[in-house]
N, CA, C and O atoms as a printed pandas DataFrame, in Angstrom:
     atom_number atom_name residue_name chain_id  residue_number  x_coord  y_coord  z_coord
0              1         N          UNK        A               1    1.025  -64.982    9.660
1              2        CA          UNK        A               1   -0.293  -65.511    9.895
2              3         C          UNK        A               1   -1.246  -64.342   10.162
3              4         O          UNK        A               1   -0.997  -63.340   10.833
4              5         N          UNK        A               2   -2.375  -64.642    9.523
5              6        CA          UNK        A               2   -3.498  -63.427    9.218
6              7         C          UNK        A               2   -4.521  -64.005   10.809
7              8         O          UNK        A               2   -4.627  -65.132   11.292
8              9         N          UNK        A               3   -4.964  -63.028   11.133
9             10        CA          UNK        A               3   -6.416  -62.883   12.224
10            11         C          UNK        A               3   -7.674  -62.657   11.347
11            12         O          UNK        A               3   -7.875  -61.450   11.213
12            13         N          UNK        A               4   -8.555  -63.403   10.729
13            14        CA          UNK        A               4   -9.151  -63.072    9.417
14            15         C          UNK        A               4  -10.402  -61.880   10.506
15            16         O          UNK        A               4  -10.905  -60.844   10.073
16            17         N          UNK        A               5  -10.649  -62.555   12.144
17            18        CA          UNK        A               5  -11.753  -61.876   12.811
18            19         C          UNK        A               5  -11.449  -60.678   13.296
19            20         O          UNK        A               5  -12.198  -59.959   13.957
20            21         N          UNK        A               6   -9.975  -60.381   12.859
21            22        CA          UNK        A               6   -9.410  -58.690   13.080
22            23         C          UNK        A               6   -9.454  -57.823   12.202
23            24         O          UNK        A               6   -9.172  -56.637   12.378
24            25         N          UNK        A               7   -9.840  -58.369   11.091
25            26        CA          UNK        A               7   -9.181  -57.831    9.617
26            27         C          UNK        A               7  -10.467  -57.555    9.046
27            28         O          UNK        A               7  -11.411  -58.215    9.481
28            29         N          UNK        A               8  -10.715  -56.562    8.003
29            30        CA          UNK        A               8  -11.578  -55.913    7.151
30            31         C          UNK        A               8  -11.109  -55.280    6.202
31            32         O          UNK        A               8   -9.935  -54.911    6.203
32            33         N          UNK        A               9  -12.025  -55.013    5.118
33            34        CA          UNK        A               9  -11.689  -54.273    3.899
34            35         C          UNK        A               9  -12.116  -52.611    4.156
35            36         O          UNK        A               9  -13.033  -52.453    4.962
36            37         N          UNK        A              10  -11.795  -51.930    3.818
37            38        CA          UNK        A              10  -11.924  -50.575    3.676
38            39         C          UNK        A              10  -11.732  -50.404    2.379
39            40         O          UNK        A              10  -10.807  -51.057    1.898
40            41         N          UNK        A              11  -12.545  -49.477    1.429
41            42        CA          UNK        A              11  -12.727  -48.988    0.358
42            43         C          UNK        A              11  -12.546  -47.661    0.271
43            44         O          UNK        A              11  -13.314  -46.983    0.953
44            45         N          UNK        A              12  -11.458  -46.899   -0.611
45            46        CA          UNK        A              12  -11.003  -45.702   -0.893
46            47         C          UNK        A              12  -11.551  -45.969   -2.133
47            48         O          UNK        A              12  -11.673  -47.099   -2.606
48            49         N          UNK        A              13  -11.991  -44.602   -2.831
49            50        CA          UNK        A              13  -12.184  -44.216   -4.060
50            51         C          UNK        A              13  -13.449  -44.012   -4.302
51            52         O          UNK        A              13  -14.444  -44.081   -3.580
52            53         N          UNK        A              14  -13.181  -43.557   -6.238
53            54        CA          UNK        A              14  -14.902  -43.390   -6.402
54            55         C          UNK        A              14  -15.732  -44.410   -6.821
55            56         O          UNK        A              14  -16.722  -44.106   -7.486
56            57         N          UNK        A              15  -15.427  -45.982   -6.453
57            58        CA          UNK        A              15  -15.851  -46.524   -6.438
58            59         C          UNK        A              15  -16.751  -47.340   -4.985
59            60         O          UNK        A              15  -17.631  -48.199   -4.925
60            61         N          UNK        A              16  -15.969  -46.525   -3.930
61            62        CA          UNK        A              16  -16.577  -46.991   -2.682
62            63         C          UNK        A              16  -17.455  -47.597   -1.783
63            64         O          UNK        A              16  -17.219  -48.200   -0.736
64            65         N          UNK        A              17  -18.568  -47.332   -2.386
65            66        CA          UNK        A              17  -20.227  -46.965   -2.450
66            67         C          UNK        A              17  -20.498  -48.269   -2.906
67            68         O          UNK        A              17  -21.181  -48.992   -2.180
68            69         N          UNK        A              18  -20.052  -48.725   -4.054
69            70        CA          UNK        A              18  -20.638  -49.686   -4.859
70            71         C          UNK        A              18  -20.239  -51.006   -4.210
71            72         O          UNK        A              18  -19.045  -51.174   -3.960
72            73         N          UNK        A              19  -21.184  -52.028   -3.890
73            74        CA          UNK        A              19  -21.134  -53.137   -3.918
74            75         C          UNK        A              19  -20.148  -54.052   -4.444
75            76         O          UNK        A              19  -19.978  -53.927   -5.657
76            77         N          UNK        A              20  -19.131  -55.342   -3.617
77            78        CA          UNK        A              20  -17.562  -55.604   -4.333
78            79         C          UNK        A              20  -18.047  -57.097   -4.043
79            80         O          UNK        A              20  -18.922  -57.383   -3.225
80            81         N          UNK        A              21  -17.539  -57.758   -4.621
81            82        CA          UNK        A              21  -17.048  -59.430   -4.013
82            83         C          UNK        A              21  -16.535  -59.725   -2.909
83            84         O          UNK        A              21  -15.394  -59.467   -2.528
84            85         N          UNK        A              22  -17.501  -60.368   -2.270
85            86        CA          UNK        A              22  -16.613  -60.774   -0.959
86            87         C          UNK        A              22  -15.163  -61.180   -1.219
87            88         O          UNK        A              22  -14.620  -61.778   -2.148
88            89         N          UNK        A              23  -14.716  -60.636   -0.048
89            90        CA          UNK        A              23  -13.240  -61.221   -0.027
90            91         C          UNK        A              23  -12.922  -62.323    1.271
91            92         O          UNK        A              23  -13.692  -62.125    2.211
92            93         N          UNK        A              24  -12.078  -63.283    1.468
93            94        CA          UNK        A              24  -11.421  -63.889    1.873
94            95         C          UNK        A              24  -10.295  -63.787    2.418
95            96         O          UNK        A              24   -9.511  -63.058    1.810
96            97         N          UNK        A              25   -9.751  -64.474    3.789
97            98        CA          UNK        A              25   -8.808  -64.339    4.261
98            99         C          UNK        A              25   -8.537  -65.885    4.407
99           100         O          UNK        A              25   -9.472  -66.477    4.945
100          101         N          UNK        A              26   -7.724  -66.478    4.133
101          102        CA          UNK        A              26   -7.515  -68.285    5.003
102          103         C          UNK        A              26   -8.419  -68.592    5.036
103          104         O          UNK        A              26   -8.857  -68.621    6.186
104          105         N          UNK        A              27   -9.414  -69.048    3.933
105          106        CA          UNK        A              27  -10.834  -69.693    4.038
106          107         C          UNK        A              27  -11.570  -68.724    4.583
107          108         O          UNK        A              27  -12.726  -69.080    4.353
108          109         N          UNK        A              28  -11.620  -67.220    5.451
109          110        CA          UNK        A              28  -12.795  -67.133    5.927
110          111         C          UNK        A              28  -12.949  -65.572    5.857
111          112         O          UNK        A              28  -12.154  -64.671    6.125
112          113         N          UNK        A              29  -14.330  -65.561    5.376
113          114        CA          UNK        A              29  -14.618  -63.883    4.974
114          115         C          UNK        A              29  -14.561  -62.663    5.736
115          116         O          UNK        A              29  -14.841  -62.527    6.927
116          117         N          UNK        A              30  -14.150  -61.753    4.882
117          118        CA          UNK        A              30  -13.892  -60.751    5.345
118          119         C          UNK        A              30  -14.882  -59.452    5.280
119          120         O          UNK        A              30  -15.463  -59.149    4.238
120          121         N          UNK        A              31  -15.010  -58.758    6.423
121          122        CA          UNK        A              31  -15.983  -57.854    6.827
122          123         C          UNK        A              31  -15.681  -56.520    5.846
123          124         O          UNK        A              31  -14.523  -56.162    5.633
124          125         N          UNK        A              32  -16.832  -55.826    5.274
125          126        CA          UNK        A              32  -16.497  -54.849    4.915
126          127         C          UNK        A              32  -17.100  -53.206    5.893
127          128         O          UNK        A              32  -18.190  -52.901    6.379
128          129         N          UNK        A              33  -15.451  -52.324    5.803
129          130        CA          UNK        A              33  -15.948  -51.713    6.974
130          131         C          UNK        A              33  -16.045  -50.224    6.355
131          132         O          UNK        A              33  -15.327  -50.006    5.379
132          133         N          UNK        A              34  -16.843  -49.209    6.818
133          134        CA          UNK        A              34  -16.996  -47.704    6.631
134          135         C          UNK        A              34  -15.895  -47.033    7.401
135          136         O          UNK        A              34  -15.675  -45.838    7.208
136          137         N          UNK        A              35  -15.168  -47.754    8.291
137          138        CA          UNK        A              35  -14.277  -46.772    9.255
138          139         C          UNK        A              35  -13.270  -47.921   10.067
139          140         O          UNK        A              35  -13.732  -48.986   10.479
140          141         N          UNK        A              36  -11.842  -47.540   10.228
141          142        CA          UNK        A              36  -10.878  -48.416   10.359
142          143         C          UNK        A              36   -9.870  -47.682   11.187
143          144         O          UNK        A              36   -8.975  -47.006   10.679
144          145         N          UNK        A              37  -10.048  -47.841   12.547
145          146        CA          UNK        A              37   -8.621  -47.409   13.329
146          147         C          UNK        A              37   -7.153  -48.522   13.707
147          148         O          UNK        A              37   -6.795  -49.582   14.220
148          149         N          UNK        A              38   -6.693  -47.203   12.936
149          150        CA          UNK        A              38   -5.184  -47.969   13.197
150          151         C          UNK        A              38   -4.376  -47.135   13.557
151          152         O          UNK        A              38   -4.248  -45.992   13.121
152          153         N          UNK        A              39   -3.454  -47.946   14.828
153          154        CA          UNK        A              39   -2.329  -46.765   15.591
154          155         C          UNK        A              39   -3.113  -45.631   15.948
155          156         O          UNK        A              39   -2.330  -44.697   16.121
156          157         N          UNK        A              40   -4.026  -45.352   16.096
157          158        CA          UNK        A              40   -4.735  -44.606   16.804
158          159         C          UNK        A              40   -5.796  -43.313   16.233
159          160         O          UNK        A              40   -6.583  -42.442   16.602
160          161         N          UNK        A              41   -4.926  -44.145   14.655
161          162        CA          UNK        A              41   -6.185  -42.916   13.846
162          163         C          UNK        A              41   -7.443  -43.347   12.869
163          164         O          UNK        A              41   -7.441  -44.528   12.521
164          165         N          UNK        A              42   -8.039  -42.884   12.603
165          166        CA          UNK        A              42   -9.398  -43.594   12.041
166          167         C          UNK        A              42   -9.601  -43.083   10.799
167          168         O          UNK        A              42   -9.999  -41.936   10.597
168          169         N          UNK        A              43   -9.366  -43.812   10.030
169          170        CA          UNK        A              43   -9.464  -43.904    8.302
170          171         C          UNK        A              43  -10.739  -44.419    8.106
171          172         O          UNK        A              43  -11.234  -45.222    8.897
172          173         N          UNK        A              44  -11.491  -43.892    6.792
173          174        CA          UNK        A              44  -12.773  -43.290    6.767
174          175         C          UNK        A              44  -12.975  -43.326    4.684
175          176         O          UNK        A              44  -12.628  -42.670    3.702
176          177         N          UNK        A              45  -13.629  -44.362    4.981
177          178        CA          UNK        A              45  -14.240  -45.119    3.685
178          179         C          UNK        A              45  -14.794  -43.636    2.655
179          180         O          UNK        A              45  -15.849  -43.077    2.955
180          181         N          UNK        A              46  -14.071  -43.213    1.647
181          182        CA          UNK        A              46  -14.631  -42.040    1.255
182          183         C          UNK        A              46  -13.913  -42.350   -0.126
183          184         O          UNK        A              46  -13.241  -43.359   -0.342
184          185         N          UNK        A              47  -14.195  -41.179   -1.154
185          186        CA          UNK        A              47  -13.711  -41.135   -2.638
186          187         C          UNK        A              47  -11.808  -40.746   -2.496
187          188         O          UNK        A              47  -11.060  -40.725   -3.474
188          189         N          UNK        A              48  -11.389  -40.489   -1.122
189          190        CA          UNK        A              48  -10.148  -40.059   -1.059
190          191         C          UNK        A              48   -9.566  -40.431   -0.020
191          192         O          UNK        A              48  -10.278  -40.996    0.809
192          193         N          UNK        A              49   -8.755  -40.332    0.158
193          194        CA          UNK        A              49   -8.016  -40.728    1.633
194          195         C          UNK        A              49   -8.504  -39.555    2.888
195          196         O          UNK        A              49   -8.137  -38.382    2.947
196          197         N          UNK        A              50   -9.421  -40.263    3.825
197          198        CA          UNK        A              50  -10.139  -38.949    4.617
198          199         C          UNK        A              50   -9.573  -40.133    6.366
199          200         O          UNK        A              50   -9.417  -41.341    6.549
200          201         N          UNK        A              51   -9.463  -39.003    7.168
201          202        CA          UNK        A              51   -9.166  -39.567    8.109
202          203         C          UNK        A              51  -10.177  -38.749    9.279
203          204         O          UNK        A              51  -10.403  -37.573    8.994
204          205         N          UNK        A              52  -10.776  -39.248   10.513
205          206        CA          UNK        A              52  -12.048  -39.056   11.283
206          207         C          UNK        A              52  -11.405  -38.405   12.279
207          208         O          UNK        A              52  -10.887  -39.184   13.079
208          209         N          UNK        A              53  -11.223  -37.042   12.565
209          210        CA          UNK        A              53  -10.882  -36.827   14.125
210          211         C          UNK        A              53  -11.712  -36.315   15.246
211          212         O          UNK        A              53  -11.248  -35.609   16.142
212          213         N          UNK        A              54  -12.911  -36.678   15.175
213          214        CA          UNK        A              54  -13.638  -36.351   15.974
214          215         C          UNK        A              54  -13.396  -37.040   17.436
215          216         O          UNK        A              54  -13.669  -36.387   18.443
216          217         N          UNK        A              55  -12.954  -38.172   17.524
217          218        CA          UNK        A              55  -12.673  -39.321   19.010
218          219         C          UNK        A              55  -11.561  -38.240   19.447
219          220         O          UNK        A              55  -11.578  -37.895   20.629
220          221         N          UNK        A              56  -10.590  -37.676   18.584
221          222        CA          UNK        A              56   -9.559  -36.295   18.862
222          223         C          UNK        A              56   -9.840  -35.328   19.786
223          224         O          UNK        A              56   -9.455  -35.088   20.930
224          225         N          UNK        A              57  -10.458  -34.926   19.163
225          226        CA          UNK        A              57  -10.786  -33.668   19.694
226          227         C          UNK        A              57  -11.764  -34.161   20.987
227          228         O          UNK        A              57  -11.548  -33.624   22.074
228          229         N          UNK        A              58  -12.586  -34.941   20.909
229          230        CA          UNK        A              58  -13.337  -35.575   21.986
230          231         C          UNK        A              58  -12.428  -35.474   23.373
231          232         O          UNK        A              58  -12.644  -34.807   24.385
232          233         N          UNK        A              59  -11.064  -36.594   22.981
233          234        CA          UNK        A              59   -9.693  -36.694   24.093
234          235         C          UNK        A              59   -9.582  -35.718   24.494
235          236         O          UNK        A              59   -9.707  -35.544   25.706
236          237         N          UNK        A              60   -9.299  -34.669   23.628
237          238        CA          UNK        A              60   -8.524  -33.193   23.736
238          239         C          UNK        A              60   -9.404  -32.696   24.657
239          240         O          UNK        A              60   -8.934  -32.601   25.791
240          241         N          UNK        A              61  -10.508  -32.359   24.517
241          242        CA          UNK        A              61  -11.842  -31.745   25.294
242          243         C          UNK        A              61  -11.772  -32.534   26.844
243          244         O          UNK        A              61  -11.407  -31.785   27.750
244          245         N          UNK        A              62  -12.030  -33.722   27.175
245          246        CA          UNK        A              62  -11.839  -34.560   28.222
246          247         C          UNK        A              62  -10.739  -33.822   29.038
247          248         O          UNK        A              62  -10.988  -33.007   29.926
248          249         N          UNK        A              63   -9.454  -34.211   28.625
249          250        CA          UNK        A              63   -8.341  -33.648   29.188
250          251         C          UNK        A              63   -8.217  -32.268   29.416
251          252         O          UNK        A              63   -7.689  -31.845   30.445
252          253         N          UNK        A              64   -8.714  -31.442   28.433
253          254        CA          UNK        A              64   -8.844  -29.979   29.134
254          255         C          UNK        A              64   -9.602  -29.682   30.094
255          256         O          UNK        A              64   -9.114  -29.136   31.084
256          257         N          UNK        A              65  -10.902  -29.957   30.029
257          258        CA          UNK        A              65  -11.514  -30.145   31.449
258          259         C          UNK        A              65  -11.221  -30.627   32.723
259          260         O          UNK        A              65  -11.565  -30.087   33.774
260          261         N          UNK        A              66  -10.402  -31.930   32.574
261          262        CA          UNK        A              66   -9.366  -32.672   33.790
262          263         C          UNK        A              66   -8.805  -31.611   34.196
263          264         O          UNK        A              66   -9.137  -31.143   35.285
264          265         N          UNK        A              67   -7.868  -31.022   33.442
265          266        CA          UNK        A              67   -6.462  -30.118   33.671
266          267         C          UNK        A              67   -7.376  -28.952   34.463
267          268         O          UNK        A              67   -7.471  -28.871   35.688
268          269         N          UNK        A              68   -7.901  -28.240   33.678
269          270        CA          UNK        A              68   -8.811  -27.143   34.369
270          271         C          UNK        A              68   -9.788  -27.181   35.605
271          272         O          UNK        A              68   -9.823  -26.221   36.374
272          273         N          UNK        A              69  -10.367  -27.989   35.744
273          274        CA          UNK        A              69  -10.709  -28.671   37.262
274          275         C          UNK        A              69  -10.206  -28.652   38.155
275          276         O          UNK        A              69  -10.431  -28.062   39.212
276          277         N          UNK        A              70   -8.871  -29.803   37.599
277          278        CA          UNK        A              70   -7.371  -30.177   38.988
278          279         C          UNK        A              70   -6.806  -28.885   39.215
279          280         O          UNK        A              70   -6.064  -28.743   40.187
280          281         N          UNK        A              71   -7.108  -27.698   38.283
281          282        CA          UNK        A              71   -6.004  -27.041   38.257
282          283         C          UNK        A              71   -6.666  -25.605   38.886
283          284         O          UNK        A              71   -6.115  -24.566   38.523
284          285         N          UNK        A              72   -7.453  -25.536   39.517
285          286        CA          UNK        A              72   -8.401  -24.726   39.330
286          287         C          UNK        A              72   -7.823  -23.447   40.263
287          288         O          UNK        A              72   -8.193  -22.284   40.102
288          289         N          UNK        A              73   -7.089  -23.779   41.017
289          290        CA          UNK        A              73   -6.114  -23.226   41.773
290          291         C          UNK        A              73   -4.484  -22.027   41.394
291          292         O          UNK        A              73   -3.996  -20.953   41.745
292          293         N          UNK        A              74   -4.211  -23.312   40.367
293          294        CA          UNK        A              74   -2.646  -23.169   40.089
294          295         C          UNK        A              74   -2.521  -21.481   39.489
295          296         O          UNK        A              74   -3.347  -20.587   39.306
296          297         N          UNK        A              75   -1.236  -21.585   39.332
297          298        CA          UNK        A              75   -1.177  -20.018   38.506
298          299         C          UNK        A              75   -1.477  -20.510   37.248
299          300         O          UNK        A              75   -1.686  -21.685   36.949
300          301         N          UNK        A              76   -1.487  -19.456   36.471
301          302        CA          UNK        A              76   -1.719  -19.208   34.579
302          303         C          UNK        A              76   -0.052  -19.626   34.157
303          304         O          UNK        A              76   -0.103  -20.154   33.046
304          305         N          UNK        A              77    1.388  -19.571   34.656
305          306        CA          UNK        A              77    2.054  -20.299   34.187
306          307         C          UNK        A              77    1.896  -22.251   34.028
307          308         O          UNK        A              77    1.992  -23.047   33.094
308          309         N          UNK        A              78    1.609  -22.352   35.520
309          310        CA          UNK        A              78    1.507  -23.822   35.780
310          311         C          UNK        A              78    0.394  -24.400   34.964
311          312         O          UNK        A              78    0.635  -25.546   34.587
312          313         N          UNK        A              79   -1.099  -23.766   34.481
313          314        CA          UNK        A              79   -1.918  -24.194   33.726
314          315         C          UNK        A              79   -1.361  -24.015   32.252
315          316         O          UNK        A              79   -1.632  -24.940   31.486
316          317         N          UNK        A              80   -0.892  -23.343   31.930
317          318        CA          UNK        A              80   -0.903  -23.125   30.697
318          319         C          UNK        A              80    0.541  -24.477   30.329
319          320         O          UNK        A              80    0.339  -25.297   29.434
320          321         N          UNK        A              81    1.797  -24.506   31.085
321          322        CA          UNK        A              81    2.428  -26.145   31.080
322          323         C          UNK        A              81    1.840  -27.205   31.327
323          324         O          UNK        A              81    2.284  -28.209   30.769
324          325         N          UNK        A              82    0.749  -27.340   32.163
325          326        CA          UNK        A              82    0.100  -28.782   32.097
326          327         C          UNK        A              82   -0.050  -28.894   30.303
327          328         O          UNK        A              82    0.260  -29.720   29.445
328          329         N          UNK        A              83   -0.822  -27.321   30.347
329          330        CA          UNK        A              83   -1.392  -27.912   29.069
330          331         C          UNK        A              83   -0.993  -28.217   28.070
331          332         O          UNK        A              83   -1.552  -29.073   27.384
332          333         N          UNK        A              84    0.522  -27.346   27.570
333          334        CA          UNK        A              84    1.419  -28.357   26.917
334          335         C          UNK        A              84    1.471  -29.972   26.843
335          336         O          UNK        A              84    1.351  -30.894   26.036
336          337         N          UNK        A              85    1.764  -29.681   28.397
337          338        CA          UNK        A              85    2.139  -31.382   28.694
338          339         C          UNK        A              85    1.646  -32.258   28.353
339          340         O          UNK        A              85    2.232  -33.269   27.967
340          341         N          UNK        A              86    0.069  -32.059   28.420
341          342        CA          UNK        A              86   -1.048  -32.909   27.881
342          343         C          UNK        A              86   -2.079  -33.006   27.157
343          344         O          UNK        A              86   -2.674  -34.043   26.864
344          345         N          UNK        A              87   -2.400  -31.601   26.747
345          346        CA          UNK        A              87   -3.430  -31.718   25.962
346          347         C          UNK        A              87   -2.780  -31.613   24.581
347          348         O          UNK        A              87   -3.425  -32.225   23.730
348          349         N          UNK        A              88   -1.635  -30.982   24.108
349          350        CA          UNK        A              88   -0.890  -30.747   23.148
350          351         C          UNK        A              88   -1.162  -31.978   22.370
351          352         O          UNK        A              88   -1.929  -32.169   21.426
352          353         N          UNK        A              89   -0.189  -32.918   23.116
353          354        CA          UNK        A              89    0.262  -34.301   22.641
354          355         C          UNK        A              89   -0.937  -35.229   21.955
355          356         O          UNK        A              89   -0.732  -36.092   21.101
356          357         N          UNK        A              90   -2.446  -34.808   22.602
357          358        CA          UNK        A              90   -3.550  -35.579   22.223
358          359         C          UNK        A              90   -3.930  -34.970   20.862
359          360         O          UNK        A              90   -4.203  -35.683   19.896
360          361         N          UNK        A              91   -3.935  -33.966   20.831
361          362        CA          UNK        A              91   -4.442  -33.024   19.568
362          363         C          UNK        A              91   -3.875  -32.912   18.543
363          364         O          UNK        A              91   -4.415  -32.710   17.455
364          365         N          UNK        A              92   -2.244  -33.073   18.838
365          366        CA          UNK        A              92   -1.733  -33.051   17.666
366          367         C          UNK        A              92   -0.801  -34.573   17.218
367          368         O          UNK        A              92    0.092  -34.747   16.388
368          369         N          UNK        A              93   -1.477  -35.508   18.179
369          370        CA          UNK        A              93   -1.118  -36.858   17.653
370          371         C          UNK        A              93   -1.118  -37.443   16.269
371          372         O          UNK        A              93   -2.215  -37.440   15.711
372          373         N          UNK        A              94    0.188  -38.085   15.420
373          374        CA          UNK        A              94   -0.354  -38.169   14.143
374          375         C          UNK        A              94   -0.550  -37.140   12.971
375          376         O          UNK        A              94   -0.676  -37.579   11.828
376          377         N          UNK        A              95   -0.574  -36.094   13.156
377          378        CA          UNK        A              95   -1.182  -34.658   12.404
378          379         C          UNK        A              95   -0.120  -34.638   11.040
379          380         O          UNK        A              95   -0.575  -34.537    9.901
380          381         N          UNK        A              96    1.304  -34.746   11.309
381          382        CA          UNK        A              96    2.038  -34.971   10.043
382          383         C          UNK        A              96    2.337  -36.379    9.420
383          384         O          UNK        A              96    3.219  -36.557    8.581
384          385         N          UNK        A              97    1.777  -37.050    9.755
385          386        CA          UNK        A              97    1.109  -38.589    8.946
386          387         C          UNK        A              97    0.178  -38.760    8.407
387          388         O          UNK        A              97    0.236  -39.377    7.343
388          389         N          UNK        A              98   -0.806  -38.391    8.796
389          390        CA          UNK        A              98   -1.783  -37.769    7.893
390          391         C          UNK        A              98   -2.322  -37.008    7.102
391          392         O          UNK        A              98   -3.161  -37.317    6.257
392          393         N          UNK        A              99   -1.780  -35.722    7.366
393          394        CA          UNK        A              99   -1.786  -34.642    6.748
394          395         C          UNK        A              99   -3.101  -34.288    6.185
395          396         O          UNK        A              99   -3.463  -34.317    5.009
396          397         N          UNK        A             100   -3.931  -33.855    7.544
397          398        CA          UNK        A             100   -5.476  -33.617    7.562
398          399         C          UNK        A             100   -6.140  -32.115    6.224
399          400         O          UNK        A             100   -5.278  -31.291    5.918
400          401         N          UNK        A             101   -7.249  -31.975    5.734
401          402        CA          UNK        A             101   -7.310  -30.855    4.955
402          403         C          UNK        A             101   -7.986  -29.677    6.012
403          404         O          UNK        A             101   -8.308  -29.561    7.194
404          405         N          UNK        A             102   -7.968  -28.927    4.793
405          406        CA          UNK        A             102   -8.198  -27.426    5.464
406          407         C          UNK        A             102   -9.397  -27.480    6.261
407          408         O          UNK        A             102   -9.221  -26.920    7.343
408          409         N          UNK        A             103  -10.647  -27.994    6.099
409          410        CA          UNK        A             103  -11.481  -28.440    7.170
410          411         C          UNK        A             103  -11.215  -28.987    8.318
411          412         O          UNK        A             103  -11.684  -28.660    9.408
412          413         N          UNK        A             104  -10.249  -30.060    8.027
413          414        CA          UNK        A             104  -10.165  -30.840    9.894
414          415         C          UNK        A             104   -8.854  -29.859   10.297
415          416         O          UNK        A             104   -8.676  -29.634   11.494
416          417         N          UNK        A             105   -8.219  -29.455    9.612
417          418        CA          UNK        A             105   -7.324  -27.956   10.853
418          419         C          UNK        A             105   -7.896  -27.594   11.030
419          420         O          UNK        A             105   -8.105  -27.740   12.234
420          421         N          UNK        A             106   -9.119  -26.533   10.235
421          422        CA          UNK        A             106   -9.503  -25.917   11.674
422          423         C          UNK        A             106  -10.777  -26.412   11.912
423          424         O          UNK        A             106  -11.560  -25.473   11.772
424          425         N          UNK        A             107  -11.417  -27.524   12.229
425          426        CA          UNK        A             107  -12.066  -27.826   13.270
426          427         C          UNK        A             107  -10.934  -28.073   13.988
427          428         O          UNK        A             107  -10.849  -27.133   14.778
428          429         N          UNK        A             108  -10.060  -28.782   14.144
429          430        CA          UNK        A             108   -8.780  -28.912   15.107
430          431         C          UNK        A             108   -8.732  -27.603   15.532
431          432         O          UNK        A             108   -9.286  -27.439   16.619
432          433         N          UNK        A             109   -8.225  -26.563   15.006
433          434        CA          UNK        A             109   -8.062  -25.247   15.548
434          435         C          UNK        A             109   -8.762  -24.545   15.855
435          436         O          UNK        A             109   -8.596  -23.332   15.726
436          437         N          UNK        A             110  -10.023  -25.217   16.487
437          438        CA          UNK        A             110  -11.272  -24.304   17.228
438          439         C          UNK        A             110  -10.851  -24.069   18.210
439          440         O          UNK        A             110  -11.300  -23.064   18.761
440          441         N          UNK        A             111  -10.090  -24.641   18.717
441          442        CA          UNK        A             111   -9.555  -24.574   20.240
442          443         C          UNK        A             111   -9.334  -22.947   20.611
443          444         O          UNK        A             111   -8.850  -22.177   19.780
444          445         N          UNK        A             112   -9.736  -22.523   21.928
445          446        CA          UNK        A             112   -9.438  -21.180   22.117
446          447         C          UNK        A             112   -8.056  -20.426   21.537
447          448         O          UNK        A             112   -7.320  -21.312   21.102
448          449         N          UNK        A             113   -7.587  -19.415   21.414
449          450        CA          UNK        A             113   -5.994  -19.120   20.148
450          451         C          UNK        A             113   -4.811  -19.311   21.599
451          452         O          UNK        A             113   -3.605  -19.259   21.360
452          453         N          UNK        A             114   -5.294  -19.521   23.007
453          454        CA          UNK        A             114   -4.156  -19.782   23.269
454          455         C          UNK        A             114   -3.645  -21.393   23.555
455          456         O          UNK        A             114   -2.546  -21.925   23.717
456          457         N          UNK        A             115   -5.053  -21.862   23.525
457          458        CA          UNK        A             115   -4.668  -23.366   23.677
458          459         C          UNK        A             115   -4.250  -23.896   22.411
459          460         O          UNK        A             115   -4.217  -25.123   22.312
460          461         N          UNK        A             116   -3.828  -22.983   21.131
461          462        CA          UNK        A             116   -3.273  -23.536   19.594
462          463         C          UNK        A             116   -2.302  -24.427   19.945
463          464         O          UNK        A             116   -1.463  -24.008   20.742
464          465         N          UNK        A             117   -2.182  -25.760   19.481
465          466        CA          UNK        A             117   -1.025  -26.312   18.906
466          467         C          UNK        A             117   -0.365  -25.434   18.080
467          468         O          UNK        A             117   -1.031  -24.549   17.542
468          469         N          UNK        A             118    1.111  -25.527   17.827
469          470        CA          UNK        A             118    1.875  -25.242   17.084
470          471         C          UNK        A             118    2.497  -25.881   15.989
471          472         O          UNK        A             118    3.344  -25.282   15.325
């Protein structure tokens, strides 16, 4: 059983742009959308398969600031394991499922060279 008020179309290709037939779900229409998160990543109405990580790096930024705040104290071992611990995991959530292009690595890899994911 379909949620028709959860559900939307997303358009890949070079046809994207252009105006389609409404579609239908169980009698009732379906929204057409520019941008679609699922499992936590945001797919992005374009001529190719493009995925949005800006809400990413947003997290990533948030949490480094947390860590660096709380941490403002600790040694440079203990900061630099938080940051494993947590900022890692946000940044590089997803990254080999998607398999982002050479633009969104390195905006991803703006990050200072020691806070790099690996």
């Amino acid at each position: 059983m379909f949620n028709s008020r959860k559900s939307v179309v997303l358009r890949i290709g070079s046809r994207f742009e252009l105006s389609c037939a409404p579609l239908s779900l169980c009698g009732a229409p379906l929204a057409y959308a520019d941008k679609v998160k699922y499992l936590g990543v945001i797919i992005v109405a374009c001529r190719y398969f493009k995925c949005s990580f800006e809400h990413v790096k947003s997290k990533f930024y948030c949490v480094l600031n947390t860590l660096l705040h709380r941490a403002r104290g600790a040694s440079e071992l203990v900061s630099v394991q938080l940051f494993k611990s947590f900022s890692v995991p946000v940044i590089s959530y997803a990254l080999e499922a998607v398999s982002p292009n050479i633009v969104d690595k390195k905006t991803i890899c703006a990050a200072p060279p020691t806070f790099r994911p690996q």
